[in-house]
VEXBA-965070 format. One record per residue: residue number from 0; z, y, x of N, C-alpha, C, O, CB in turn; residue in three letters. Coordinates in steps of 0.001 Angstrom, whole numbers, plus 500000, padded with zeros to 6 digits. Each point is the difference from the previous one (the first is absolute). Glycine has a CB too. Layout:
BEGIN
[pt NUM,[Z,Y,X],[Z,Y,X],[Z,Y,X],[Z,Y,X],[Z,Y,X],"ALA"]
...
***
This chain:
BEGIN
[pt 0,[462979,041906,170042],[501106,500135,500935],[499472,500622,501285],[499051,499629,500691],[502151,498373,498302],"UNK"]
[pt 1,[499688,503109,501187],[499432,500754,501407],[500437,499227,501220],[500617,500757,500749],[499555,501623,498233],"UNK"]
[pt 2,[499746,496501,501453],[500752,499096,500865],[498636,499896,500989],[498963,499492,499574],[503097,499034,498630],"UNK"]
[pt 3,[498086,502139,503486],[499177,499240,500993],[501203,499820,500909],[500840,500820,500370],[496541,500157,499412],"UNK"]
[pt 4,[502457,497544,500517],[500242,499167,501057],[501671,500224,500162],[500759,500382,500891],[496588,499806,500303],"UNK"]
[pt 5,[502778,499303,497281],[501829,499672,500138],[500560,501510,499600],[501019,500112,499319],[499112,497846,503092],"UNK"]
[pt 6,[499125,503196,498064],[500682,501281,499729],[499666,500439,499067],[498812,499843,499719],[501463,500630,501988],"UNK"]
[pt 7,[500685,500369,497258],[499396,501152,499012],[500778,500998,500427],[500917,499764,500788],[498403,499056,497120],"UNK"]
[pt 8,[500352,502802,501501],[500248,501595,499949],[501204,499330,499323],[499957,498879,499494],[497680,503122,500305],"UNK"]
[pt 9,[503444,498797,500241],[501300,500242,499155],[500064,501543,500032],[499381,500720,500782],[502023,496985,499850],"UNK"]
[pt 10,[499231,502590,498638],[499829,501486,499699],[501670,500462,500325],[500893,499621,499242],[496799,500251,498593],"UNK"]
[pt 11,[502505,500713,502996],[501239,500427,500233],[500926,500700,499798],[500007,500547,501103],[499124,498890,499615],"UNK"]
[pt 12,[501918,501138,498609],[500372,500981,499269],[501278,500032,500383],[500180,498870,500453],[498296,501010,497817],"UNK"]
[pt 13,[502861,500915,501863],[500912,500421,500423],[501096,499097,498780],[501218,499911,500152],[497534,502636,501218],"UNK"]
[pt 14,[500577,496933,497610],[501632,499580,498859],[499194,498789,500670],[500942,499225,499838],[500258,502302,497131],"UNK"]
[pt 15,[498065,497863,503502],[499808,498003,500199],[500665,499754,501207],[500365,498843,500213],[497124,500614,498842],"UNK"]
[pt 16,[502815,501712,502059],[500568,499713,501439],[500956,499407,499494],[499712,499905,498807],[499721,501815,502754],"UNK"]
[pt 17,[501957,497619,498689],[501046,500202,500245],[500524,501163,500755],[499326,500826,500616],[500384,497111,499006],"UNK"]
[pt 18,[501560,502021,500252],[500611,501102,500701],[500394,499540,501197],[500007,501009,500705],[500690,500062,497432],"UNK"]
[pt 19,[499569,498199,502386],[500350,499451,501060],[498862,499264,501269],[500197,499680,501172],[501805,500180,496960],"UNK"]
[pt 20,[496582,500063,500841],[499165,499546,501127],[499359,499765,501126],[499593,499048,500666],[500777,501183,498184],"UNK"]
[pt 21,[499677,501422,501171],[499401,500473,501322],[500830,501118,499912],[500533,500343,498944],[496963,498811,501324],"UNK"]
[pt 22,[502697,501696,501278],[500761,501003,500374],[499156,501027,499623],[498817,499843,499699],[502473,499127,502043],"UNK"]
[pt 23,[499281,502035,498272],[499034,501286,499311],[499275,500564,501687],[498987,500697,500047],[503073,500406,497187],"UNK"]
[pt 24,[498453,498580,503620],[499209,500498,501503],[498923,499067,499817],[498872,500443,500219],[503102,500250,501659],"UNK"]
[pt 25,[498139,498083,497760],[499077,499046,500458],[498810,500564,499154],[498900,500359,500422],[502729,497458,500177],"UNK"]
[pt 26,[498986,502182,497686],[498634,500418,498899],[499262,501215,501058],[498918,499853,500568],[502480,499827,496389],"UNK"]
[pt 27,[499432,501450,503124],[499562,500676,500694],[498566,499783,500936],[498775,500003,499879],[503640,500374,499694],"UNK"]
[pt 28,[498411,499480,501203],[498958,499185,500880],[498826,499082,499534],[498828,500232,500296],[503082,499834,500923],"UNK"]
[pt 29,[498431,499048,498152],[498654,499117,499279],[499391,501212,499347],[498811,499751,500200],[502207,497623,499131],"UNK"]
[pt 30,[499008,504127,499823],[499175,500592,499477],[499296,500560,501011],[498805,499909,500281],[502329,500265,497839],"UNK"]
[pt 31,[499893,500508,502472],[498823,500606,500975],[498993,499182,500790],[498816,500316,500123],[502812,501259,500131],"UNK"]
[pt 32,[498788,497637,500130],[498992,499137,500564],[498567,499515,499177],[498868,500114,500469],[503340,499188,500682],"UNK"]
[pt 33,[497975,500395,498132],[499250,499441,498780],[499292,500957,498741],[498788,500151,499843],[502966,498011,500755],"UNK"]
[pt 34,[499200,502362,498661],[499187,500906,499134],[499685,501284,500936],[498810,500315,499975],[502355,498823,497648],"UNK"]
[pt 35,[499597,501604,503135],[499589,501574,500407],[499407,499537,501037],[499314,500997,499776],[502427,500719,499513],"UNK"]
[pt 36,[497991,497983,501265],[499229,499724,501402],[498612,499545,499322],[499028,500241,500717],[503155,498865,501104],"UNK"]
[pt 37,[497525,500284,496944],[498861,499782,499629],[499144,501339,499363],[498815,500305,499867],[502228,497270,499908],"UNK"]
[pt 38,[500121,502958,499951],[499662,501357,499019],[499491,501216,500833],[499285,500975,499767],[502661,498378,498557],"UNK"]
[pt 39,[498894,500047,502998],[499254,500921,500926],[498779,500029,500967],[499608,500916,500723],[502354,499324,498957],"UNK"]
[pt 40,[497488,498358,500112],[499371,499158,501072],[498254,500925,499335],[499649,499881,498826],[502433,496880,501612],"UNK"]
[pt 41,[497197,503968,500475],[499137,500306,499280],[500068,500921,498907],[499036,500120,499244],[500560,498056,501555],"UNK"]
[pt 42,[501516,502526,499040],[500107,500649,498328],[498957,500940,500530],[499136,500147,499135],[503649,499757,499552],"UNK"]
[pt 43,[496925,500872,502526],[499069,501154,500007],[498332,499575,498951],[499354,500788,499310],[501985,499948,503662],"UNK"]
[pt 44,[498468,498233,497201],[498831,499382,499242],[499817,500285,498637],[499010,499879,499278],[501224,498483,502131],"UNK"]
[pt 45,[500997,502071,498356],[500530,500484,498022],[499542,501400,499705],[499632,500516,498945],[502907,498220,500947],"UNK"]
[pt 46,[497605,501823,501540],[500184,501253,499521],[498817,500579,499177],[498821,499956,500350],[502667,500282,501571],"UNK"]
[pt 47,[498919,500224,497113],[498812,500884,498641],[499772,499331,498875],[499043,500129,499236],[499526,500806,502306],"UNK"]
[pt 48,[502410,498291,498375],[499446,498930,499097],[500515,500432,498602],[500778,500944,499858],[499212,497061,501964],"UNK"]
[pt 49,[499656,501446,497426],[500904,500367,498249],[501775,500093,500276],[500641,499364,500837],[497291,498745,497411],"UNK"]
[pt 50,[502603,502939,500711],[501306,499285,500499],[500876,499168,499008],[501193,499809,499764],[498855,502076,501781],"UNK"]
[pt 51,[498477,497643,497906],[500549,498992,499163],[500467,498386,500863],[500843,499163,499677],[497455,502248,498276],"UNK"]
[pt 52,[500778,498632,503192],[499677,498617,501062],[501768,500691,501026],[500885,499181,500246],[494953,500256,500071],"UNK"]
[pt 53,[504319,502033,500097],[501233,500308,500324],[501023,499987,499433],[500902,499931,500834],[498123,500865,500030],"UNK"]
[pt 54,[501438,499240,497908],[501212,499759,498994],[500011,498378,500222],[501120,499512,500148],[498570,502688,497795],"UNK"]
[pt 55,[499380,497060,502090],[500493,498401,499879],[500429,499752,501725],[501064,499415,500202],[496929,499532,497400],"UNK"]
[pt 56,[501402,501377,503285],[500832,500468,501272],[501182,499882,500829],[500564,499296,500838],[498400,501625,498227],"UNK"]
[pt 57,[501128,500398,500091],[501501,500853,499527],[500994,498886,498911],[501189,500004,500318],[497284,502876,499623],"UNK"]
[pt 58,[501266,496437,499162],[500262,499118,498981],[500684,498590,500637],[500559,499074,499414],[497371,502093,499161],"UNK"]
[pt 59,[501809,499038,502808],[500066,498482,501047],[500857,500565,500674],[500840,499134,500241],[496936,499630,500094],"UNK"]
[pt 60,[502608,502437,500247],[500840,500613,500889],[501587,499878,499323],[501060,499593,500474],[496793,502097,500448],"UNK"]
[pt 61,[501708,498960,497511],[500810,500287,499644],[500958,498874,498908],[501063,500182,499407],[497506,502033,501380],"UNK"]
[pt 62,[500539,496638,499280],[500638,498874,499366],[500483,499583,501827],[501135,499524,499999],[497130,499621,496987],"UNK"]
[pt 63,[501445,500896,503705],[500814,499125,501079],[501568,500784,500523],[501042,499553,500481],[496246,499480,500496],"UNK"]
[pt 64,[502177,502494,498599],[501698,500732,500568],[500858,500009,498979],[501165,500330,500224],[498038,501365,501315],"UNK"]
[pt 65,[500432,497988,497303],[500724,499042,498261],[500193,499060,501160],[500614,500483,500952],[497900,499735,495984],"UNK"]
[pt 66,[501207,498920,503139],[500156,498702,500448],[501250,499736,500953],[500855,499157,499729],[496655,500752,499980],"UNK"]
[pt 67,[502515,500842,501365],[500653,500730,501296],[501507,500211,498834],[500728,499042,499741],[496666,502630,502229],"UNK"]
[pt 68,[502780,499375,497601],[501138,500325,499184],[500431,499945,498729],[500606,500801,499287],[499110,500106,502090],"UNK"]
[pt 69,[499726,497644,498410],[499973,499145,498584],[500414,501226,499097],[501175,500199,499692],[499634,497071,501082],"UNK"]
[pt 70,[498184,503512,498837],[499607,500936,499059],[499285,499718,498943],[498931,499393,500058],[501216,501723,501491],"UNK"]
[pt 71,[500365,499284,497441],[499275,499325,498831],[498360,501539,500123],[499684,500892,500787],[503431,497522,497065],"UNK"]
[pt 72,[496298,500948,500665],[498563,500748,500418],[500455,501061,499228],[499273,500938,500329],[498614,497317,500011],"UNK"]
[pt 73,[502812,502092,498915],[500134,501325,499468],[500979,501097,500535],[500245,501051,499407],[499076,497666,498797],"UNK"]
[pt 74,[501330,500805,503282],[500339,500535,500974],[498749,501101,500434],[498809,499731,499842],[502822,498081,500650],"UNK"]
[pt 75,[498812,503315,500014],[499103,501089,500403],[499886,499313,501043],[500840,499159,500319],[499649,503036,498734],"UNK"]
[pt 76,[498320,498095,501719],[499388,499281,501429],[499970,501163,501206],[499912,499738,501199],[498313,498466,497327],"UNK"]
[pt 77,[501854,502946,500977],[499925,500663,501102],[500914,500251,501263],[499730,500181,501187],[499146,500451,497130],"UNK"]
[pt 78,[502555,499300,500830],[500896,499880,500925],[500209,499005,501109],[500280,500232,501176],[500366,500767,497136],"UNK"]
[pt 79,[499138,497684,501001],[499663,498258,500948],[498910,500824,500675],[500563,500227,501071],[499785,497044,497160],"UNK"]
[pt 80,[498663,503228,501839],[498894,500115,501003],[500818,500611,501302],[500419,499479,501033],[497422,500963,497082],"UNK"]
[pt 81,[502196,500980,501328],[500595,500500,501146],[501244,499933,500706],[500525,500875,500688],[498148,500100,498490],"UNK"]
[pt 82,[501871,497463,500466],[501404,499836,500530],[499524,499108,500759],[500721,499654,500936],[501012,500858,497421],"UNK"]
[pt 83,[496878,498815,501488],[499402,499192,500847],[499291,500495,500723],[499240,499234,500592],[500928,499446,498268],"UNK"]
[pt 84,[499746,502558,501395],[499016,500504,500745],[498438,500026,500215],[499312,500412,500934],[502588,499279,499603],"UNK"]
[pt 85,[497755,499647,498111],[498548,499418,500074],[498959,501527,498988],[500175,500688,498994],[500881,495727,500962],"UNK"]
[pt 86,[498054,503451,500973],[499314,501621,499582],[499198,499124,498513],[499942,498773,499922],[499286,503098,503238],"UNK"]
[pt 87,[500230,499069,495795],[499035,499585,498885],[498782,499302,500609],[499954,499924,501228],[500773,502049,497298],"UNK"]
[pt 88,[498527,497638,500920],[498740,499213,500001],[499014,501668,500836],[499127,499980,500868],[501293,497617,496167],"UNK"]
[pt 89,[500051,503334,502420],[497978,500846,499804],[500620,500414,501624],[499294,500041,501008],[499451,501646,495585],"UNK"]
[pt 90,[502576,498566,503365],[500613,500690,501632],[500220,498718,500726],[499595,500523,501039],[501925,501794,498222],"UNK"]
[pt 91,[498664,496891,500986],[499136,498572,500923],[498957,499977,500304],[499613,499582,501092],[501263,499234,498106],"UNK"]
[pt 92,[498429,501619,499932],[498019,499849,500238],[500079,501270,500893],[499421,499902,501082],[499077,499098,496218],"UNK"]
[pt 93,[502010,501962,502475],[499508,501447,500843],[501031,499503,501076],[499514,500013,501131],[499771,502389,496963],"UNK"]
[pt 94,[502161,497115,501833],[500206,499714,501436],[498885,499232,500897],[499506,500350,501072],[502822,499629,498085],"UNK"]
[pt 95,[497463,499000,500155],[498858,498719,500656],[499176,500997,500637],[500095,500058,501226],[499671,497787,496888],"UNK"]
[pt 96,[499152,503246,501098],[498966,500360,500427],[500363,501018,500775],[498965,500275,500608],[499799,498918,497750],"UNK"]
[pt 97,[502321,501753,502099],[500506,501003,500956],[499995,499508,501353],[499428,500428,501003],[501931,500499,497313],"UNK"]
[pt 98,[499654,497749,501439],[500235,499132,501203],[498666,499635,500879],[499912,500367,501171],[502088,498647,497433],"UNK"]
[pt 99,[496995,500257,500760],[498679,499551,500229],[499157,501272,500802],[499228,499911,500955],[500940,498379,496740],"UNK"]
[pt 100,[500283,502931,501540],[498951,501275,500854],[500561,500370,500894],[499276,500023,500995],[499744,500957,497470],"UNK"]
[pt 101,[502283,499447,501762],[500782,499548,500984],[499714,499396,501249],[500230,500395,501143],[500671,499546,497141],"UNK"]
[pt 102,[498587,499087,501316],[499874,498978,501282],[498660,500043,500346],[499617,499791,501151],[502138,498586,498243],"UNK"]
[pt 103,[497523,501877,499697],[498707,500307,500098],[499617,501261,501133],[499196,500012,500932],[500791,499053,496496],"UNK"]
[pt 104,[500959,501978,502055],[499784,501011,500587],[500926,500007,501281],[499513,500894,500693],[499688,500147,497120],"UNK"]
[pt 105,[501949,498395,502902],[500181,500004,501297],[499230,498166,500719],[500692,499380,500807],[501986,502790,498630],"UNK"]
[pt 106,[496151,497337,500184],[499703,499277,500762],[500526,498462,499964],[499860,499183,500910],[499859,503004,500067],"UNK"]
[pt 107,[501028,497563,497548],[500473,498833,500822],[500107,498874,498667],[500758,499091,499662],[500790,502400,502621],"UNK"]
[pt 108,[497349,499092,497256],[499096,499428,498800],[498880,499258,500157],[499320,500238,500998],[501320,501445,498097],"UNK"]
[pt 109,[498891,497195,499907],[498240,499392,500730],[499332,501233,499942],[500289,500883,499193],[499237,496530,499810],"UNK"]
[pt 110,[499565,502665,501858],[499038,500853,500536],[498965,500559,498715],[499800,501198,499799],[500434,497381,502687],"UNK"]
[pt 111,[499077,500163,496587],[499159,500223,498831],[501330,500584,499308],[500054,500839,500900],[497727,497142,499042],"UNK"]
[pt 112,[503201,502292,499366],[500593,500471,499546],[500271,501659,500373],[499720,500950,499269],[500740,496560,500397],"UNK"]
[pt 113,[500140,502541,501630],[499973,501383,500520],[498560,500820,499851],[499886,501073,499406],[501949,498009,502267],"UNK"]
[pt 114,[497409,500411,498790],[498662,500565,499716],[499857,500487,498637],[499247,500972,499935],[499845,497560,501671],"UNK"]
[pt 115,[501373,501111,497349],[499741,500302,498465],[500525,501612,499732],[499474,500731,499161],[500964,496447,500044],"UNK"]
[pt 116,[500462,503142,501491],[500992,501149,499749],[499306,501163,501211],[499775,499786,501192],[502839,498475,497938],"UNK"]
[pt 117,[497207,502733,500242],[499594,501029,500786],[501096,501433,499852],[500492,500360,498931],[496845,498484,500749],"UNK"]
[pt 118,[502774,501495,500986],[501356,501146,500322],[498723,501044,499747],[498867,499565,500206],[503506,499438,502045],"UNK"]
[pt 119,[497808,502363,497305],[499858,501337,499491],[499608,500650,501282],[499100,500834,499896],[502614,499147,498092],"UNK"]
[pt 120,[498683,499848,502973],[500110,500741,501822],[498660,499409,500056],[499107,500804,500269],[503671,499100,501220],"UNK"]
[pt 121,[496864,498842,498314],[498624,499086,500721],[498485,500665,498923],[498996,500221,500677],[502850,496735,500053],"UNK"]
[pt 122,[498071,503222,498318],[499376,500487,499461],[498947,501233,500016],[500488,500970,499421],[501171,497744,500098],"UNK"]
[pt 123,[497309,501476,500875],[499283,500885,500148],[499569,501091,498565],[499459,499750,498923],[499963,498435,503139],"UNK"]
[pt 124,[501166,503212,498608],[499734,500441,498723],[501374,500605,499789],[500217,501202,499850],[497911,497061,499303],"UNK"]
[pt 125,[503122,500397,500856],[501160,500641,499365],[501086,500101,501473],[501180,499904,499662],[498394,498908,497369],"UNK"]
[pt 126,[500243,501346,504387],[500911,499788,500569],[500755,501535,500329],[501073,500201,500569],[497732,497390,500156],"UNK"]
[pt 127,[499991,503636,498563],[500329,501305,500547],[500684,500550,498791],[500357,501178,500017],[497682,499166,501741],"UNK"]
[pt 128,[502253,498629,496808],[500966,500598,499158],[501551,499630,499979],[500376,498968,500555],[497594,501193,498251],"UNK"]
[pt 129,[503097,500848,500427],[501007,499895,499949],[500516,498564,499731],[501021,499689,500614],[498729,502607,498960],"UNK"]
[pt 130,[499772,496905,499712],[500034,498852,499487],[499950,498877,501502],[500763,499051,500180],[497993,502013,497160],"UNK"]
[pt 131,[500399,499276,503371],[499978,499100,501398],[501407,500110,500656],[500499,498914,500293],[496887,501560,500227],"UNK"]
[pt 132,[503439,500779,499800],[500966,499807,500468],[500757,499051,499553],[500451,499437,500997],[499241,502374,499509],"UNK"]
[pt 133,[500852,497502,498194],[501022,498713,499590],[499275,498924,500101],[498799,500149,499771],[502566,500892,498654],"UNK"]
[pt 134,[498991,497957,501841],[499789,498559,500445],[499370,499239,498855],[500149,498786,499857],[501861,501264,501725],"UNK"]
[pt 135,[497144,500861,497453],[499911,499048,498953],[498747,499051,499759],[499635,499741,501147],[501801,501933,497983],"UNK"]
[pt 136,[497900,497816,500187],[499010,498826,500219],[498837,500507,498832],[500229,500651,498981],[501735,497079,501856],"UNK"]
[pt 137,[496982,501857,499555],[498895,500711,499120],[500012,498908,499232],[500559,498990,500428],[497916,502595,500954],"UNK"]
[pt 138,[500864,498421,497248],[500320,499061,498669],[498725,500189,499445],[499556,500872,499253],[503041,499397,500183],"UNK"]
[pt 139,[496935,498798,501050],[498265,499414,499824],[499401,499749,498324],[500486,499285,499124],[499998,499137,503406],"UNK"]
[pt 140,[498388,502386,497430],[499609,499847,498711],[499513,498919,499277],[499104,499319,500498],[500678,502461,500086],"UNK"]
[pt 141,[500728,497921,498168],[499135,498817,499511],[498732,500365,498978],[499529,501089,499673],[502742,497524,500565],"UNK"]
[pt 142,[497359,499968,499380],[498662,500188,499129],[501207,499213,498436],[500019,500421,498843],[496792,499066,503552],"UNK"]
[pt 143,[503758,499708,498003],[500664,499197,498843],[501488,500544,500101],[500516,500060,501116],[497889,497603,498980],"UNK"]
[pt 144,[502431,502807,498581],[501075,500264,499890],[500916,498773,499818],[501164,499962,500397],[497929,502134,498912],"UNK"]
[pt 145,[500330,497002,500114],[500768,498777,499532],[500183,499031,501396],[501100,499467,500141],[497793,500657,497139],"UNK"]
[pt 146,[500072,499638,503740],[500130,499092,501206],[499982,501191,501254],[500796,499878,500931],[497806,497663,497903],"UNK"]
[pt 147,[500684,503316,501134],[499954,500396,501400],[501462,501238,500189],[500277,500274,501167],[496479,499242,498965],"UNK"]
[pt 148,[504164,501218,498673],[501106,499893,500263],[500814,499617,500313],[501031,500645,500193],[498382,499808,499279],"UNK"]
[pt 149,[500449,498343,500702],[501231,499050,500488],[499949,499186,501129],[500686,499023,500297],[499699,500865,497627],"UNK"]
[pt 150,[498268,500918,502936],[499189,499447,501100],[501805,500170,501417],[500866,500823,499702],[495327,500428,499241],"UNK"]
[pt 151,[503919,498178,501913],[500897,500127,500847],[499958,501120,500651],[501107,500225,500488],[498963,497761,499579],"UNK"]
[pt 152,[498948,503059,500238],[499867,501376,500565],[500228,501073,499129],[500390,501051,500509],[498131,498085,500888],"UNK"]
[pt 153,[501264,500792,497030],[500273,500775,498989],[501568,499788,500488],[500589,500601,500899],[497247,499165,497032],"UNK"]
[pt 154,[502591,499322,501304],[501657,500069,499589],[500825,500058,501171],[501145,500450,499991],[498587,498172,497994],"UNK"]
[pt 155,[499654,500898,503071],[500890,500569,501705],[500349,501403,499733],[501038,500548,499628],[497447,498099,502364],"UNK"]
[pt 156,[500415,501744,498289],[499592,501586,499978],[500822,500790,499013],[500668,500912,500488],[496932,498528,500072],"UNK"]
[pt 157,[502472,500360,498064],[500513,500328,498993],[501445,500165,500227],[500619,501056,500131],[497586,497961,498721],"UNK"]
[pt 158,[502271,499675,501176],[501236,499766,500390],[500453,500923,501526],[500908,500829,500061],[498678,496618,498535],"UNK"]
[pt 159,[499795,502268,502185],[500297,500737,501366],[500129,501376,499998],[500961,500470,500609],[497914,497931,500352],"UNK"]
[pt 160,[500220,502465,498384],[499883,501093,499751],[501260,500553,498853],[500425,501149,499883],[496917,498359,500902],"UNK"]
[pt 161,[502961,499589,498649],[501491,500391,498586],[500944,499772,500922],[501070,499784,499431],[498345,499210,497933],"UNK"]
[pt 162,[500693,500948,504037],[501548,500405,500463],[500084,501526,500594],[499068,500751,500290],[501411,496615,500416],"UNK"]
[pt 163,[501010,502865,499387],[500077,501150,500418],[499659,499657,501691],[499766,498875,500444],[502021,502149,497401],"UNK"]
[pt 164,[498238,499743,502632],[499688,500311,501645],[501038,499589,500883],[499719,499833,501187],[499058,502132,498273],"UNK"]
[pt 165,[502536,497825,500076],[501016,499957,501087],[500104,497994,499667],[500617,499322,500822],[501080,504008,499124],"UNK"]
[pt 166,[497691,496037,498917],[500220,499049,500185],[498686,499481,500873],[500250,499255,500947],[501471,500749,497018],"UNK"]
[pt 167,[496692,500395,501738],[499060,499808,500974],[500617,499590,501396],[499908,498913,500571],[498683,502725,498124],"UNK"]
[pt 168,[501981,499366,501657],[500333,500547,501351],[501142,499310,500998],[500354,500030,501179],[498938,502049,497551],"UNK"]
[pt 169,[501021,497328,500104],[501516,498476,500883],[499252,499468,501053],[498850,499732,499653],[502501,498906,498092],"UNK"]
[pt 170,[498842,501181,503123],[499544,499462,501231],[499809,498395,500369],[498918,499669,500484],[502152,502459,500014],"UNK"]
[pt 171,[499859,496954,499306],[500315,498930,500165],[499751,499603,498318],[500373,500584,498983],[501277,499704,503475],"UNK"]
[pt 172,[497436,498275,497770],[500228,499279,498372],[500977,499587,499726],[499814,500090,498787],[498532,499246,501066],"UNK"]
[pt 173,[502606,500257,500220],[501599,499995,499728],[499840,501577,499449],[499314,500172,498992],[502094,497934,503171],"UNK"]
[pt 174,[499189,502990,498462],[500462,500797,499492],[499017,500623,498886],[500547,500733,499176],[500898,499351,502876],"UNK"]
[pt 175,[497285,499728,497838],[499299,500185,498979],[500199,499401,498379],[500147,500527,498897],[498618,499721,503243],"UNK"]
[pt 176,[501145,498255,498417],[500570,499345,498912],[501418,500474,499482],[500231,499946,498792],[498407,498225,502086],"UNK"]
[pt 177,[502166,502220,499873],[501265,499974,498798],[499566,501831,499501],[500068,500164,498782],[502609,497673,502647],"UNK"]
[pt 178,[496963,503282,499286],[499600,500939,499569],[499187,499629,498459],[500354,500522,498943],[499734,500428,503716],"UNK"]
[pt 179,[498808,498086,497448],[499553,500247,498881],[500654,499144,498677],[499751,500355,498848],[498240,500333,502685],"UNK"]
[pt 180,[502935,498059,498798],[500415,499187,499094],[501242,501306,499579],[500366,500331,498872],[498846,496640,502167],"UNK"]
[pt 181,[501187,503517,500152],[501334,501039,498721],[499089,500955,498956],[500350,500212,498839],[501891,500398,503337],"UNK"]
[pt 182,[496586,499906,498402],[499607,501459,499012],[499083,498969,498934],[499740,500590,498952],[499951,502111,503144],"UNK"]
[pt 183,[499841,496069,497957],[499455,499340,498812],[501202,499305,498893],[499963,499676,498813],[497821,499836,502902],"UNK"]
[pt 184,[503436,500452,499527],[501396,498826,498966],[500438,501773,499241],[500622,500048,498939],[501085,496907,503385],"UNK"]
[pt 185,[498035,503809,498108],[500479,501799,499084],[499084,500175,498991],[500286,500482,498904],[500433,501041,503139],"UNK"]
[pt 186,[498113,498075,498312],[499336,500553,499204],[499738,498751,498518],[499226,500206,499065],[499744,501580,503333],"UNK"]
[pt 187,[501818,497101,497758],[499964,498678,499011],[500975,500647,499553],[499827,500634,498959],[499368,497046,501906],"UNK"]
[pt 188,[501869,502338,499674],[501502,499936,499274],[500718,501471,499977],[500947,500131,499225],[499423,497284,501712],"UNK"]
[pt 189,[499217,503741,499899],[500288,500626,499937],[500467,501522,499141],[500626,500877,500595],[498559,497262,500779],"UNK"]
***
């Protein structure tokens, strides 16, 4: 018996609710709070990983927006996503890690963090090529493909460098963030 201290897991599913139990704002609310906020807590840490470890993820997102609009599982899921507005698993991780360089790069990031990311302009060697003029981030070599790809300066960089220029270039993090959550929610569902 999986029983510690009076509590066990119940497994939750959309036909055991009642219909009347809880308000659908409230479920609402209890998911986001609880499953997506966990999904997001740290997801940059994922990034590179199998996407076999990302489909089960994705597998949690998408049993909770079932959940949200008591959808059975052989309901298509894509539509519930984007009526919820919630980006995929792999475009979360690149939001996570955009946001992070971001902040990194206007200052208002921990310090050992900012330090990790080096801009193309700072670089000796490359500041007198065409490439120095855009804002983009140099993407540090590894010795290991399996761990040092997925190092936090690789996949910043990576990620930072895969936007176009006019989203770089948003000024305010507010207006950055929704710049990049629309061209990543286009590029999921679009």
């Amino acid at each position: 018996m999986n029983v510690l201290y009076g509590w066990s897991p119940v497994r939750l599913h959309a036909s055991t609710l009642p219909h009347n139990a809880i308000s659908s704002h409230a479920l609402l609310t209890l998911i986001r709070s609880f499953v997506v906020s966990s999904v997001d807590y740290c997801n940059s840490v994922v990034a590179g990983v199998s996407g076999h470890l990302l489909d089960r993820l994705q597998s949690v997102l998408s049993t909770a927006a079932r959940l949200i609009f008591s959808a059975r599982k052989s309901e298509h899921i894509t539509s519930l996503l984007s009526e919820l507005h919630w980006l995929q698993v792999p475009e979360k991780i690149q939001f996570r890690l955009c946001v992070l360089a971001y902040r990194c790069l206007h200052d208002t990031m921990l310090t050992y963090l900012a330090e990790m990311l080096h801009r193309t302009t700072y670089v000796d060697g490359r500041c007198r090529l065409c490439s120095a003029a855009t804002p983009t981030l140099l993407v540090p070599s590894t010795r290991r493909s399996s761990l040092g790809d997925r190092a936090f300066p690789v996949v910043a960089s990576h990620a930072w460098n895969s936007l176009p220029a006019d989203v770089r270039d948003a000024p305010p993090l507010l207006t950055f963030q929704r710049h990049l959550k629309t061209l990543l929610f286009q590029s999921s569902y679009g």
